[in-house]
C-alpha positions in Angstrom: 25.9 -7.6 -3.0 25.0 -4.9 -5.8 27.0 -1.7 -5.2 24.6 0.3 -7.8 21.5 -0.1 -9.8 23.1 -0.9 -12.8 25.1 -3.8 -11.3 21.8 -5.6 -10.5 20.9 -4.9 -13.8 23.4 -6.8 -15.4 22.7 -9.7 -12.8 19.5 -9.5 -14.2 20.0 -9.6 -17.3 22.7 -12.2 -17.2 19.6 -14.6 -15.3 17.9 -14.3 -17.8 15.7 -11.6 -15.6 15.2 -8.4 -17.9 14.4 -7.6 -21.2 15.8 -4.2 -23.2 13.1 -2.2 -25.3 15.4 -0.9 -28.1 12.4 1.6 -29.5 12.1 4.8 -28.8 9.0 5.3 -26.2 7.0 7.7 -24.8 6.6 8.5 -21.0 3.4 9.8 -21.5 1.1 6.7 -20.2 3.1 3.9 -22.8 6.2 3.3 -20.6 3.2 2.9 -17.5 1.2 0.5 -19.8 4.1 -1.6 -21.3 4.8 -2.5 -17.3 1.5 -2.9 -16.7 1.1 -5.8 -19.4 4.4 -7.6 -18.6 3.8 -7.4 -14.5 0.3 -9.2 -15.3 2.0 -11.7 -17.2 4.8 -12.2 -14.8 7.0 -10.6 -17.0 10.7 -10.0 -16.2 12.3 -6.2 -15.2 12.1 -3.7 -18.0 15.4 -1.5 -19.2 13.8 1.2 -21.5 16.6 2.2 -23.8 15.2 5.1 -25.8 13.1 7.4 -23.6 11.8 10.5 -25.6 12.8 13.5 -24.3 15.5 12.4 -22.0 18.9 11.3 -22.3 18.4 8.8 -19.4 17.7 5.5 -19.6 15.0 3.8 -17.3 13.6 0.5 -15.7 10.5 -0.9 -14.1 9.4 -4.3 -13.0 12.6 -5.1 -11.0 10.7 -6.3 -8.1 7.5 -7.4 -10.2 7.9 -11.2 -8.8 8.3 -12.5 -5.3 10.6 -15.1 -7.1 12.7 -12.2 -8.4 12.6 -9.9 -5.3 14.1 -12.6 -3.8 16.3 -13.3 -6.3 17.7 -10.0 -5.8 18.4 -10.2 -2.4 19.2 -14.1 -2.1 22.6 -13.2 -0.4 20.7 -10.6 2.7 17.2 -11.2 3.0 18.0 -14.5 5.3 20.1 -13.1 7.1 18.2 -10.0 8.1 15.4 -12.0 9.1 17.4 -13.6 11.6 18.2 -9.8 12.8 14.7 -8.8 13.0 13.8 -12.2 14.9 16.6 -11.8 17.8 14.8 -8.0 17.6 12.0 -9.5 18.7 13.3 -11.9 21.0 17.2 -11.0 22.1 17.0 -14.4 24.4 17.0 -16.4 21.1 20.3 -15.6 20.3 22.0 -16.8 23.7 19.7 -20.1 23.3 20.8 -20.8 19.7 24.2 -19.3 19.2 25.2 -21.2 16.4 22.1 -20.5 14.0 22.6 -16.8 14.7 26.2 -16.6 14.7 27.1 -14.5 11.9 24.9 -11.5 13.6 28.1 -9.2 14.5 29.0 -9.1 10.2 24.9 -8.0 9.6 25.1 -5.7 12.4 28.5 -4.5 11.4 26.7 -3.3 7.9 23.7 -1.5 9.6 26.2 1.4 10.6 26.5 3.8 7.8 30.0 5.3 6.5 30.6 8.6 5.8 32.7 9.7 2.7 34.2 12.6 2.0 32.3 14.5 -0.5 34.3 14.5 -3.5 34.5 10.6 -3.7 30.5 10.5 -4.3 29.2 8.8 -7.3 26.1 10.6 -7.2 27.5 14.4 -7.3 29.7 13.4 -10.2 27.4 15.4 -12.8 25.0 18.0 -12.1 21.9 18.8 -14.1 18.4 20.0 -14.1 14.7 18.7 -13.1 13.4 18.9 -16.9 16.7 16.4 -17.7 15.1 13.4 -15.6 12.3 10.8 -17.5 8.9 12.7 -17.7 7.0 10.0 -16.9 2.9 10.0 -16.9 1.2 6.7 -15.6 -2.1 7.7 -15.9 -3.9 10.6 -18.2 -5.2 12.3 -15.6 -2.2 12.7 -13.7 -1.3 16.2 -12.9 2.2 16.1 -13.9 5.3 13.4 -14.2 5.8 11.8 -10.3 8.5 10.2 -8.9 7.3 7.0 -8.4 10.2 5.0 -6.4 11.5 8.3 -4.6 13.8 7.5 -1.2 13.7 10.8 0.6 15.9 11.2 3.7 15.3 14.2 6.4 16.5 14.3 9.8 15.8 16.3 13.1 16.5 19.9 13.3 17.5 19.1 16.7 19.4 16.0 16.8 20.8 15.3 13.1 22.8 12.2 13.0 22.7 10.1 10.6 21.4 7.2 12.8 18.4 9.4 13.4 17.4 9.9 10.1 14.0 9.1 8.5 13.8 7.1 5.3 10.9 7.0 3.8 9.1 6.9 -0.1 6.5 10.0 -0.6 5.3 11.3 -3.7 7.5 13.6 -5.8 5.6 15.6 -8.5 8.8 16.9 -10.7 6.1 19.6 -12.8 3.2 20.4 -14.1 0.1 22.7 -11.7 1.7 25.5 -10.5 5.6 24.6 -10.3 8.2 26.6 -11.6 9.9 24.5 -13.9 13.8 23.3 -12.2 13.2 25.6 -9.2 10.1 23.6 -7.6 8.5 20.6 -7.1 6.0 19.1 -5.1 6.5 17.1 -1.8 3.5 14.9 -0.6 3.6 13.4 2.3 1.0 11.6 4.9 0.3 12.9 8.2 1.5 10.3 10.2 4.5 9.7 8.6 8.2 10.9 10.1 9.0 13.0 8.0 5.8 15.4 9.2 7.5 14.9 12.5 10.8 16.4 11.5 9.1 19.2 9.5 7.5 20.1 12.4 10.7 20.1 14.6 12.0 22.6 11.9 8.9 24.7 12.2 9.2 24.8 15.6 12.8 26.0 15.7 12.5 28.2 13.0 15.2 26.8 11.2 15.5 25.6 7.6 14.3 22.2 6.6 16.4 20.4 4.2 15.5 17.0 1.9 17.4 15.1 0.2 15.6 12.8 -2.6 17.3 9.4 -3.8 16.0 7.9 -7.0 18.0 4.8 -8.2 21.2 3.1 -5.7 21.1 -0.4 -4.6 17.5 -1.8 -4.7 17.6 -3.1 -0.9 17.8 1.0 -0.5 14.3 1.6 -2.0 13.2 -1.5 0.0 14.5 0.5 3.4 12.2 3.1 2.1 8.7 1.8 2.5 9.8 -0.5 5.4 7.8 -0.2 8.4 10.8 -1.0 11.0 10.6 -1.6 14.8 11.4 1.4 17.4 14.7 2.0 17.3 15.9 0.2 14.2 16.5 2.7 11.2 15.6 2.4 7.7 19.7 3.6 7.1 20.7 0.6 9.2 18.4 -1.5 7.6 18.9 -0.8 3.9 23.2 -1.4 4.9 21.9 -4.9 6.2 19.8 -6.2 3.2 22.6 -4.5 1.0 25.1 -6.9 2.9 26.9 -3.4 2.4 27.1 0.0 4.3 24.9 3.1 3.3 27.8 5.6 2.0 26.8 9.1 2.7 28.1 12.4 2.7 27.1 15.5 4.8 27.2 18.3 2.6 25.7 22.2 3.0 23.2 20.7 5.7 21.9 17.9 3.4 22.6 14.4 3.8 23.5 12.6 0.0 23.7 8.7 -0.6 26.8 8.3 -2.8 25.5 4.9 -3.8 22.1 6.5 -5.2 21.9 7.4 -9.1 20.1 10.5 -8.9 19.9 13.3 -6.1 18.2 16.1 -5.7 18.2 18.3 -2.8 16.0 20.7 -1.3 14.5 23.1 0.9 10.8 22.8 2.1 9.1 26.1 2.1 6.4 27.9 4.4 3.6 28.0 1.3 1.9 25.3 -0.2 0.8 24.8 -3.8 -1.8 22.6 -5.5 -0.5 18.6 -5.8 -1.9 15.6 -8.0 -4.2 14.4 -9.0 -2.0 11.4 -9.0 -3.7 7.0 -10.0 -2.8 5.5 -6.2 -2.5 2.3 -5.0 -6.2 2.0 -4.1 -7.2 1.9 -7.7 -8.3 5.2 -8.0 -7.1 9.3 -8.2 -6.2 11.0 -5.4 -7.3 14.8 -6.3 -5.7 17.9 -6.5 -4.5 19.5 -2.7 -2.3 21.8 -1.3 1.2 20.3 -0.1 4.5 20.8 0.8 6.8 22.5 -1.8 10.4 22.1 -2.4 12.8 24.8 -3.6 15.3 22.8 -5.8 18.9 23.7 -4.7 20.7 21.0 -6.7 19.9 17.7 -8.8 23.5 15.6 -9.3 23.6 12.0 -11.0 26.2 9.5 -11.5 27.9 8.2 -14.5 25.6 6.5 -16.8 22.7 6.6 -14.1 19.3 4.9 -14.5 16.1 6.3 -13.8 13.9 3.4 -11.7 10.3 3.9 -11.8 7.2 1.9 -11.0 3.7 1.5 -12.0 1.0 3.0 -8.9 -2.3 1.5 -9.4 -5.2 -0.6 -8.3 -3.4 -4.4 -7.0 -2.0 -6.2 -7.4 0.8 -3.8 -8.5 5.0 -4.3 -8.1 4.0 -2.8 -5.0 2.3 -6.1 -3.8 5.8 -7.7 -4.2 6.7 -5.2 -1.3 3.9 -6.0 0.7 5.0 -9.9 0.6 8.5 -9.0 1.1 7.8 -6.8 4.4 5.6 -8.9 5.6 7.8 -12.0 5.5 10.4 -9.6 7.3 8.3 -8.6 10.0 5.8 -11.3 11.1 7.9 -12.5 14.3 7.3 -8.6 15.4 3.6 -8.4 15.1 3.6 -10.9 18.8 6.2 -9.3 20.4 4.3 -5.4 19.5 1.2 -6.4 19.7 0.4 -9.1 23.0 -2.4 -11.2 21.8 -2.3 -10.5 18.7 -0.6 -14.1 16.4 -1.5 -13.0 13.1 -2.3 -10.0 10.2 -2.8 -9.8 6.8 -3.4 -6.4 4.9 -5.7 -7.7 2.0 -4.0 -6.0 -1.0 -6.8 -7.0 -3.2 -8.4 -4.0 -1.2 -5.9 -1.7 -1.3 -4.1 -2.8 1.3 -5.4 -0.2 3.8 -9.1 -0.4 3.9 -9.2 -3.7 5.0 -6.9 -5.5 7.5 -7.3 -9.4 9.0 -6.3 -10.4 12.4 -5.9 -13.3 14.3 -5.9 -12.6 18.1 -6.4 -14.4 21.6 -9.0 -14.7 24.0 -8.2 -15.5 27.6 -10.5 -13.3 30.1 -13.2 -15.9 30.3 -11.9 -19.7 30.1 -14.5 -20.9 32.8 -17.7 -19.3 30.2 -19.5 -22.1 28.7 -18.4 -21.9 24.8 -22.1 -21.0 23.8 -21.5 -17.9 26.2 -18.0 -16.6 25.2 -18.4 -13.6 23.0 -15.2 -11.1 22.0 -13.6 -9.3 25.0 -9.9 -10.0 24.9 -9.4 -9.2 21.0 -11.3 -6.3 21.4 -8.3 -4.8 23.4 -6.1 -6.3 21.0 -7.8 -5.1 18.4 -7.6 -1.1 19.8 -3.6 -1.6 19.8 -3.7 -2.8 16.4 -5.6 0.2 15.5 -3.2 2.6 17.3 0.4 0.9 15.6 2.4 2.0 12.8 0.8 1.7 9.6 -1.4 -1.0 11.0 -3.5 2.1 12.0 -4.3 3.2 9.2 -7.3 0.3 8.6 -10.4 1.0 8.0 -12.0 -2.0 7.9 -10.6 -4.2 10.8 -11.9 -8.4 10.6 -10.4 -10.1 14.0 -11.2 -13.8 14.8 -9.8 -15.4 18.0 -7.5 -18.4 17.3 -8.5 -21.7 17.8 -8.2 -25.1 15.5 -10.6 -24.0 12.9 -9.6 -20.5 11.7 -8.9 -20.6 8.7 -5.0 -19.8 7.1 -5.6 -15.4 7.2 -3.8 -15.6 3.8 -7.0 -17.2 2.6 -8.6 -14.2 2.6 -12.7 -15.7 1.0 -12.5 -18.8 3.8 -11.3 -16.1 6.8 -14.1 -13.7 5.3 -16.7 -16.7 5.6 -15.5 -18.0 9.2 -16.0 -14.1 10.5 -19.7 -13.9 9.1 -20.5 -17.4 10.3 -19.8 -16.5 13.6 -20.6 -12.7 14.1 -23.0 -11.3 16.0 -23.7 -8.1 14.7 -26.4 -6.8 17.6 -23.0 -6.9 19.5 -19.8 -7.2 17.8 -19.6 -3.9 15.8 -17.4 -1.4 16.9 -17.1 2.2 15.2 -14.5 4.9 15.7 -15.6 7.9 14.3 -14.7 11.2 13.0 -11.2 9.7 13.4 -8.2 10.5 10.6 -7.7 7.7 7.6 -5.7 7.5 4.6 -5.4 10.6 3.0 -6.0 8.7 -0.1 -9.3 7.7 0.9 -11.7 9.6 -0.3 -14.8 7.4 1.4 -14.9 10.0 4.5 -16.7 13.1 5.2 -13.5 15.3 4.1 -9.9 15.0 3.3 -7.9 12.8 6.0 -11.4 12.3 8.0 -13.7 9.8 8.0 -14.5 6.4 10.2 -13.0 3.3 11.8 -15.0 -0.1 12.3 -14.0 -3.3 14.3 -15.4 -7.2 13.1 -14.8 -9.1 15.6 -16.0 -12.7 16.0 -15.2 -15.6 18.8 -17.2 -19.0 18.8 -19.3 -20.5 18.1 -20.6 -20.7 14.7 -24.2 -19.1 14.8 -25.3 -19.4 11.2 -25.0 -21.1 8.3 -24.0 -19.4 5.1 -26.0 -20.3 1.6 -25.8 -18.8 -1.9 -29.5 -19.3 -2.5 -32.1 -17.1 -2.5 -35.6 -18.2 -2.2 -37.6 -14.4 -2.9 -37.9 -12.5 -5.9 -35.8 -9.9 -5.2 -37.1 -7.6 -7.7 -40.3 -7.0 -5.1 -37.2 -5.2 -3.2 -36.5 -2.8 -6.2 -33.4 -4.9 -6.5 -32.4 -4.4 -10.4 -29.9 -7.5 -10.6 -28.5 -9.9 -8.1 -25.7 -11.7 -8.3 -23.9 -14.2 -5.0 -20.3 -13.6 -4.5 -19.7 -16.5 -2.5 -21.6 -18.5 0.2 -23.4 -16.0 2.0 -22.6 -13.2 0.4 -24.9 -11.2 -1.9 -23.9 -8.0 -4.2 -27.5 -6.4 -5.1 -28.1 -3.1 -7.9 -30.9 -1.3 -6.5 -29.6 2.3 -8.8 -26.8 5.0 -8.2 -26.5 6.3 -5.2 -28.9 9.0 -4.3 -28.4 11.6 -0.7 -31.5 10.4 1.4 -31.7 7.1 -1.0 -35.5 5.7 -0.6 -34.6 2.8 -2.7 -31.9 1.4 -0.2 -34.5 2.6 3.1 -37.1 0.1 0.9 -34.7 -2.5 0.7 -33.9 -2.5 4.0 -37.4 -2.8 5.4 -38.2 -5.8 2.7 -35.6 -7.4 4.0 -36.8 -6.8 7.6 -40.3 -8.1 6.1 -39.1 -10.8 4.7 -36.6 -12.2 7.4 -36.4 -15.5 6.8 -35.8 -15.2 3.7 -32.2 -13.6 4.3 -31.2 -15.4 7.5 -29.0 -17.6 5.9 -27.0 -14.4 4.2 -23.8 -13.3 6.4 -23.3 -9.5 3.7 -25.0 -7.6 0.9 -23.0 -5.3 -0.9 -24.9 -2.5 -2.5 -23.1 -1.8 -5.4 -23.3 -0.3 -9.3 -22.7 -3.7 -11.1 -23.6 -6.5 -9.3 -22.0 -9.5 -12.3 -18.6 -7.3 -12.0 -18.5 -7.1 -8.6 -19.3 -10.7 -8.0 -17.3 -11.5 -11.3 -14.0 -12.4 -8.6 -13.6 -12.7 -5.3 -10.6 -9.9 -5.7 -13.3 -7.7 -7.7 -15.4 -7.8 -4.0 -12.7 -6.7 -2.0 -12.1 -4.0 -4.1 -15.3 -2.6 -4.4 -16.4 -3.4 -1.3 -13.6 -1.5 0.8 -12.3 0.9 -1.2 -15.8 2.3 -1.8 -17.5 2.7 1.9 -17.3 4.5 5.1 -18.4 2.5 7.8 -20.0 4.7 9.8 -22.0 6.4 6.8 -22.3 3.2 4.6 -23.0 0.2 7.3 -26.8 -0.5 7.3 -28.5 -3.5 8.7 -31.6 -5.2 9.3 -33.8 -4.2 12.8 -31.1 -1.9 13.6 -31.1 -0.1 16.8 -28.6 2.1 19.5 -28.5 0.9 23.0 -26.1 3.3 25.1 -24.5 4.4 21.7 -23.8 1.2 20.8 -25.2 0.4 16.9 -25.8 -2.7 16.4 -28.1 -5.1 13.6 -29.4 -8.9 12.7 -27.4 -10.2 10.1 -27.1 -9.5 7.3 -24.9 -6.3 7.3 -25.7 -3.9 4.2 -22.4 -2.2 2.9 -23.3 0.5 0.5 -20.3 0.4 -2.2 -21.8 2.4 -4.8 -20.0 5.5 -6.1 -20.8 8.7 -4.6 -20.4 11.9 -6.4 -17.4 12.7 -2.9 -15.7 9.3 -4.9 -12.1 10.1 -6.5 -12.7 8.7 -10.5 -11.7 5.2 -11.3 -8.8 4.6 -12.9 -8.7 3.6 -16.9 -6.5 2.2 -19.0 -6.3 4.9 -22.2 -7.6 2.9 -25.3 -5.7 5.5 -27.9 -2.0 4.7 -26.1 -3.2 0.9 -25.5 -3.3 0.6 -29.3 -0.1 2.8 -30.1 1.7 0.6 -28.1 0.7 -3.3 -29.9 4.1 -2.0 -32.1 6.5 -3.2 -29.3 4.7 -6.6 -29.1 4.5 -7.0 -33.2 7.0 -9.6 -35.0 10.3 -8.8 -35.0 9.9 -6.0 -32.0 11.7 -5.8 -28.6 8.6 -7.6 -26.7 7.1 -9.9 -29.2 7.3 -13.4 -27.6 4.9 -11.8 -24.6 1.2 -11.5 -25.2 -0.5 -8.3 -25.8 -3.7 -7.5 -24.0 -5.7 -4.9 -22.1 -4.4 -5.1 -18.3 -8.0 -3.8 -17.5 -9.9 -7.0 -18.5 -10.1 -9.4 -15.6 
């Protein structure tokens, strides 16, 4: 049970778990690439003891291995799985008293206490925005972020603390248009509660107040980005997998975690100013736009406070450890919220969001011959996954229904295989269009818009997947050529053109050549074919982060029968970059070699190696 940052820390430490850089570093991009090497080699957490231009002290990598986000909370994260289980099934705990008997203590920690407000560590100093670590991950960010940020806000119209929303949005301290300690910018996704609550405040005309955590107990940053059942708050949760109750205050109409090293509280005001650009977790930059801005009121932090801060960038990134963590929390819900529905896996390799696996059910036609089945049942399943939590925010959507030889969804190339051997893509496409995505997604036709596509697939096996090719490809103006894995093809025919001639010739030597291609299940037009079919985990990358179903699917004899698209295999995905595209993300070569003094002889890091984290 950690009652603060810097007592898991020293647990840390004392495990053998983190390691102290002594040297004075910069924040500007070498404190992001430092973490970037050391998470790539499974490196431990990261105190930064000498941080230019601040008096704080910092850390990163405290969750950078499932073995050590466990570690950390090795005395909860059991028991709060059984919580979540009798969640999803409350007749479990009458059947099996004795496993679950020690729900009342967890249950007893999900209900915040109140403190009066001059007993809260956090208000015990008060300072100013330009005080906190300036930190820079990436050159072209517009400013220093808060990367880790736990902001709390509440209904207008019902605020008790029970009711609150916890969640981790981005904070941009300065840089664009702020005023420097009196603003800073607030950016938040449209389907998240928070919108919910500003809206509420809108709507009542009152004043909408947020408090911003940065630091406390890490099973309160956890709480943050966990996507928790109806009715079970992220303050009740992060009390549970802190085996200790969130301490709060209620002070001047903000709530403020006493456990949390920094605070800084707010008020969100009826303009908007220009946020970002900002490297995001799909491996690219999410632009410049208007959001949210809040008017800085106060910033308190505790007594020898810690600034915790993570790295945001194409996966796997510290924020895949969440992703495990979460998912391992939450798997008995998915049945329980989802009928049907026995398994899903968002593929971080893609960015988590563009492209999410599923494992459904089909029951509607047991008394079909197999030849004759075809997808019915996981098609409805697959519209509820597509309409839940952050489940909806897929793009790409691959459902199977179960039976002995699916393959385990964690193996993400065998599940990918199984689909396209069994697909039939004259029937089994599905778009939604003009329908909102991730605003980080820049693949649609305009900020927060683009399109939806469902893969679904039921037996039997209709083809069979080869990695040869038996036609000189270069009669299709195809450049260079290079097979992913069985079946599936990445092809450079040039960059991307509007009204591209060279992908409509393709196309129809493909259609002119048919049995040539037959055997192939995907072709993935793309910029560098040997990169993209360099790794499986380059594929998924490119592949989903980099297309729009609706404007990027192509296929063979395609065709629209009662607004229904469909193809022969195989599907054409169109992953090139488009001049739309947000920029790549790129390690800076200048900082990469400023920063080879920490690993040198003698230095704070030198038993790790040193090496570019952009080379695969």
């Amino acid at each position: 049970m950690y009652r603060s940052l810097l007592e898991c820390i020293i647990d840390l430490e004392k495990n053998n778990q983190l390691i102290r850089i002594k040297e004075k570093i910069d924040p500007y991009l070498e404190m992001s690439l430092v973490h970037q090497i050391l998470f790539k080699q499974n490196g431990p957490a990261i105190f930064y003891e000498n941080i230019k231009n601040t008096k704080f002290p910092a850390v990163s990598n405290l969750f950078g291995t499932y073995e050590r986000a466990k570690f950390i909370f090795r005395h909860s994260f059991e028991k709060v799985k059984k919580l979540i289980e009798i969640r999803a099934n409350p007749d479990i705990f009458k059947k099996n008293f004795l496993y679950y008997w020690n729900i009342p203590f967890i249950v007893f920690n999900t209900l915040p206490k109140k403190i009066p407000y001059s007993k809260l560590n956090v208000c015990r100093n008060e300072i100013q925005i330009k005080d906190l670590p300036q930190i820079i991950n990436w050159k072209k960010d517009g400013g220093p972020f808060i990367t880790l940020p736990i902001v709390l806000s509440y209904d207008v119209e019902n605020p008790h603390i029970l009711k609150t929303n916890l969640g981790m949005y981005r904070i941009q301290l300065s840089g664009n248009r702020y005023k420097i300690n009196q603003e800073i910018g607030l950016h938040y996704q449209i389907h998240r509660g928070i919108g919910i609550h500003h809206k509420k405040a809108l709507e009542n005309q009152k004043p909408f107040k947020v408090s911003i955590f940065v630091g406390g107990p890490p099973a309160h940053i956890l709480a943050a980005v966990m996507p928790l059942p109806e009715g079970l708050p992220e303050i009740a949760f992060s009390g549970a997998l802190a085996n200790r109750r969130f301490r709060y205050s209620f002070w001047n109409g903000y709530y403020i975690s006493s456990d949390a090293d920094f605070c800084i509280l707010g008020e969100v005001q009826n303009y908007l100013l220009p946020e970002g650009p900002f490297g995001d977790h799909l491996g690219y930059y999410s632009l410049k736009h208007h959001f949210p801005v809040l008017k800085i009121e106060k910033v308190f932090c505790r007594d020898k406070a810690i600034w915790p801060f993570t790295v945001v960038g194409r996966p796997p990134q510290e924020d895949t450890i969440f992703g495990k963590l979460i998912h391992e929390l939450t798997q008995d819900m998915i049945p329980v919220s989802l009928p049907g529905v026995k398994k899903v896996h968002a593929v971080d390799e893609a960015g988590v969001h563009p492209l999410l696996l599923a494992i459904g059910s089909e029951r509607y036609i047991p008394y079909l011959p197999i030849q004759k089945q075809q997808p019915m049942e996981i098609l409805t399943q697959a519209n509820a996954i597509l309409g839940f939590n952050q489940l909806s925010l897929a793009k790409y959507l691959f459902i199977v229904a179960e039976e002995p030889e699916v393959p385990d969804i964690n193996n993400i190339e065998n599940f990918i295989l199984y689909l396209l051997e069994r697909i039939d893509f004259e029937r089994d496409l599905h778009f939604i269009t003009n329908t909102t995505i991730d605003t980080l997604d820049y693949t649609g036709t305009k900020l927060n818009i683009g399109s939806k596509v469902i893969f679904a697939a039921t037996y039997p096996k209709k083809r069979n997947l080869s990695n040869k090719i038996k036609i000189d490809l270069k009669r299709g103006n195809v450049n260079a050529y290079e097979f992913v894995s069985k079946g599936i093809l990445a092809v450079e025919i040039g960059p991307y053109t509007k009204n591209d001639k060279k992908l409509e010739y393709f196309i129809k030597f493909i259609e002119n050549n048919y049995q040539h291609f037959k055997h192939l299940g995907m072709i993935i037009i793309c910029d560098n074919a040997k990169y993209c079919a360099k790794s499986f985990r380059n594929f998924l990358w490119i592949t989903f982060t980099r297309s729009n179903p609706s404007t990027d699917i192509y296929g063979p004899f395609s065709f629209y029968n009662n607004k229904h698209w469909g193809c022969k295999n195989p599907i054409i995905i169109d992953a090139r970059i488009k001049p739309h595209h947000a920029p790549p993300l790129e390690i800076d070569k200048k900082t990469l070699s400023n920063i080879k003094r920490f690993f040198k002889k003698g230095s704070s890091l030198e038993k790790y190696e040193f090496f570019n984290p952009d080379e695969e």
